[in-house]
C-alpha positions as CSV (number, residue, x, y, z in Angstrom):
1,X,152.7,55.9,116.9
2,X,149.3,55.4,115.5
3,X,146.7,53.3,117.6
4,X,146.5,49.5,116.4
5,X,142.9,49.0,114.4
6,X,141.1,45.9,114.7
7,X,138.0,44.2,112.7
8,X,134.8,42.8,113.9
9,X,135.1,39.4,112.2
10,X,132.1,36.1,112.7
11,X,132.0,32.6,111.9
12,X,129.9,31.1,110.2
13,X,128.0,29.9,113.4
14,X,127.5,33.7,114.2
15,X,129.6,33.9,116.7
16,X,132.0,37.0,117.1
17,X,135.6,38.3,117.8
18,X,138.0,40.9,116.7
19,X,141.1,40.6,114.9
20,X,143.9,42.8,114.1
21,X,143.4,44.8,110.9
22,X,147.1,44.5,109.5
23,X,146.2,40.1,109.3
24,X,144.6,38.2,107.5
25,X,141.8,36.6,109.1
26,X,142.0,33.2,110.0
27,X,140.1,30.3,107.5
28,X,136.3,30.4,108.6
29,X,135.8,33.7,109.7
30,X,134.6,37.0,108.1
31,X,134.7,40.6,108.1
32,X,131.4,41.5,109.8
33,X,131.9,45.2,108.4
34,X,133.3,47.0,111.3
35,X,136.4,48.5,112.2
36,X,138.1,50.3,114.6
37,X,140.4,50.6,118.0
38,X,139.9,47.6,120.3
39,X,137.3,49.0,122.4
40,X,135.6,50.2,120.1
41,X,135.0,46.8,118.3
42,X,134.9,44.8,121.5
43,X,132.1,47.5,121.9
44,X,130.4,47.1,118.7
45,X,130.4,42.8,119.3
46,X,129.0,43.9,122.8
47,X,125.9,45.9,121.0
48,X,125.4,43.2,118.6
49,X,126.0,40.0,119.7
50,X,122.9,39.3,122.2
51,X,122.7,35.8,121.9
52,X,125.8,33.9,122.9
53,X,124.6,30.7,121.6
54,X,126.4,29.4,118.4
55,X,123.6,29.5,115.5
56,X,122.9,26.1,115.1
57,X,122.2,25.9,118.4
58,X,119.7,28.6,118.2
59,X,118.3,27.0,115.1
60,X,117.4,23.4,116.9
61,X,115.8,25.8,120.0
62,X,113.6,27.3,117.5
């Protein structure tokens, strides 16, 4: 049985998750171009997701 593939997906407030691949993705998030086994993604958000804070947030600290 082959290994269940997951997406990297974001709002639009920057703020990430992964999804299984064989959904579709749930109204206000997007594919944020990366797929793979579930560690791997939840690797990938690790590496790019450095500031927790939801982007309009970040915008009004600016």
């Amino acid at each position: 049985m082959a290994e269940p593939r997951f997406l990297v997906v974001r709002n639009d407030e920057e703020q990430y998750s992964i999804w299984s691949a064989d959904r579709d993705l749930p109204a206000g998030w997007h594919d944020a171009g990366f797929a793979g086994s579930r560690e791997e993604c939840l690797a990938h958000v690790e590496a790019v997701w450095t500031d927790l804070r939801p982007r309009s947030v970040r915008e009004v600290s600016s």
